[in-house]
N, C-alpha and C positions, 0 to 999 in steps of 0.2 A: 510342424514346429509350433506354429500358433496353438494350438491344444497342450500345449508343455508337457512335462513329461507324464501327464496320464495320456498322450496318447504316442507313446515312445513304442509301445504293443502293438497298436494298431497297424503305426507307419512302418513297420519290421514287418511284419506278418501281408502288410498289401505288397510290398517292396519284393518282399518273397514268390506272391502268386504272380507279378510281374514277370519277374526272374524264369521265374517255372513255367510261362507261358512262352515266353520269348526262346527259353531253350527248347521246348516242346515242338514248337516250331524251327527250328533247326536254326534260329537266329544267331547270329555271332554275336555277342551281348560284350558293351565297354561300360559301367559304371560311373560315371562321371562326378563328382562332390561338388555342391556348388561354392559359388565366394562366403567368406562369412557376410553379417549383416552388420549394420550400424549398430557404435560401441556406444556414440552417445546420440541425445536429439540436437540434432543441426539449427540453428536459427535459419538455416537458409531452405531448409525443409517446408513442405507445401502446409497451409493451414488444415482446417477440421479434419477430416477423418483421419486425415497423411500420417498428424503429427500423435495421432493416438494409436495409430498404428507402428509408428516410428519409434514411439516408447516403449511399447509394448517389446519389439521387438528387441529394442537394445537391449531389456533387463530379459528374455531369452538368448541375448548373445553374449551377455556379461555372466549371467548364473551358472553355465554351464550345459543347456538345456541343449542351445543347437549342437554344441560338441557330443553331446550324449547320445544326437540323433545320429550325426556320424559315426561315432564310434559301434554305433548300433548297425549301421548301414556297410561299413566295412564288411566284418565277419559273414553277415548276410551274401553278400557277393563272397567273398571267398570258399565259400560254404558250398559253393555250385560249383565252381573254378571259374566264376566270370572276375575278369580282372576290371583293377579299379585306375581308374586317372583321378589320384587324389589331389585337386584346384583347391582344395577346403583345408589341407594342410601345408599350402603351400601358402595362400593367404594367410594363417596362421602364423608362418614366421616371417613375411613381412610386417604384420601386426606388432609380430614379438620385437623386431628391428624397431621398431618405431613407428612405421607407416599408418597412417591417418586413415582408417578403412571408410569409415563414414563418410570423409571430403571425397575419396572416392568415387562414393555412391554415385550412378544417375540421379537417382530420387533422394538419395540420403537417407535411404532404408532399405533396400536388397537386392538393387539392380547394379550394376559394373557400369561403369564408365565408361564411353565406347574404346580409350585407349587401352583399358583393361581387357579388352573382349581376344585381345591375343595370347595374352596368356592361357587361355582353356586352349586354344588351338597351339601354342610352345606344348603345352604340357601333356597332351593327346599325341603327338605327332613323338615326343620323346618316350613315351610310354612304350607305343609301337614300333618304336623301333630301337629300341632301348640297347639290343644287342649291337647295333652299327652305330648308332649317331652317340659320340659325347654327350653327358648331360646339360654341358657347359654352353653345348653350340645353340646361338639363336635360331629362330625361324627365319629360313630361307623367302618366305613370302612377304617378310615385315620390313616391305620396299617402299619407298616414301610415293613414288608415281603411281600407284596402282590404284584402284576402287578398290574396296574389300572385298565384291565379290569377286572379281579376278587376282588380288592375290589369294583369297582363299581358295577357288582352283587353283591355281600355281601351288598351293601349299600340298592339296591333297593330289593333286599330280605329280609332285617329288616325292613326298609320304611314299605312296602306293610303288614308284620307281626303286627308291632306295630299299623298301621294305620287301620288294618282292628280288631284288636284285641278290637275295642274300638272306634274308632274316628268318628264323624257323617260330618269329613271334606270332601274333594274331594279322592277320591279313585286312586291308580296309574292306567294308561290306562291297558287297558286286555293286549295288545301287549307286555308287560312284563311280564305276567303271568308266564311265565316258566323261566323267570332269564334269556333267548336268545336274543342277541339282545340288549341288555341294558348296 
């Protein structure tokens, strides 16, 4: 995205041999979109290079640029049959509602918030099993007691249960199989 849209070709075209390699390899491929990025420059954002990066970036999220990179990224995946867990349109319309992308931020330019970091895992787990789980229903793991790492087993431990108990969707990778790792 930093290269704006002269390098909107580039990133389509690498995204693609990605794509192509991962199926070539018999990989089960999920696309993932990331959050958007800071709409404006935060005062609470880090000095030198941060905040020149920070700018940069918002007037990439405000012109259209990042959107153009997904809109580009979409078709790219569906093009192969790899499905997409779109996180970048879903940020999008909290945006739209109102929601303050920037305060957000970790950094206050493209990283999530650690309370955010559930939402990619809401939005992956409803993707996959999109034929059993309401779209409505929260994540099962987003329990107050837990570490993140052991709710996020517990989350792809339910995933994989519910998904395989029933679902003719995409199946979570083997590499999970045993809750390590994930």
């Amino acid at each position: 995205v930093h290269a704006g849209r002269l390098g909107l070709k580039l990133y389509t075209d690498a995204l693609g041999a990605i794509f192509d390699r991962l199926q070539g390899a018999g990989i089960e491929t999920v696309f993932m979109t990331p959050n958007m990025m800071n709409t404006y420059l935060s005062p609470k954002t880090a000095g030198g290079v941060i905040r020149i990066i920070a700018r940069r970036a918002a007037r990439f999220q405000n012109d259209g640029t990042m959107d153009a990179y997904m809109d580009a990224a979409r078709p790219a995946a569906a093009a192969r049959g790899i499905p997409v867990c779109d996180c970048y349109a879903r940020w999008q319309a909290m945006y739209a509602a109102g929601f303050d992308v920037t305060d957000h931020l970790a950094n206050y330019v493209n990283h999530p918030a650690r309370e955010l970091h559930q939402l990619f895992a809401d939005e992956l787990y409803r993707m996959l099993c999109a034929d059993i789980v309401p779209a409505d229903e929260p994540c099962r793991a987003n329990r107050r007691n837990r570490s993140p790492n052991t709710a996020s087993r517990s989350m792809w431990r339910t995933m994989r249960t519910r998904c395989r108990a029933g679902s003719t969707g995409p199946q979570v990778m083997s590499s999970c199989s045993t809750g390590e790792g994930c």
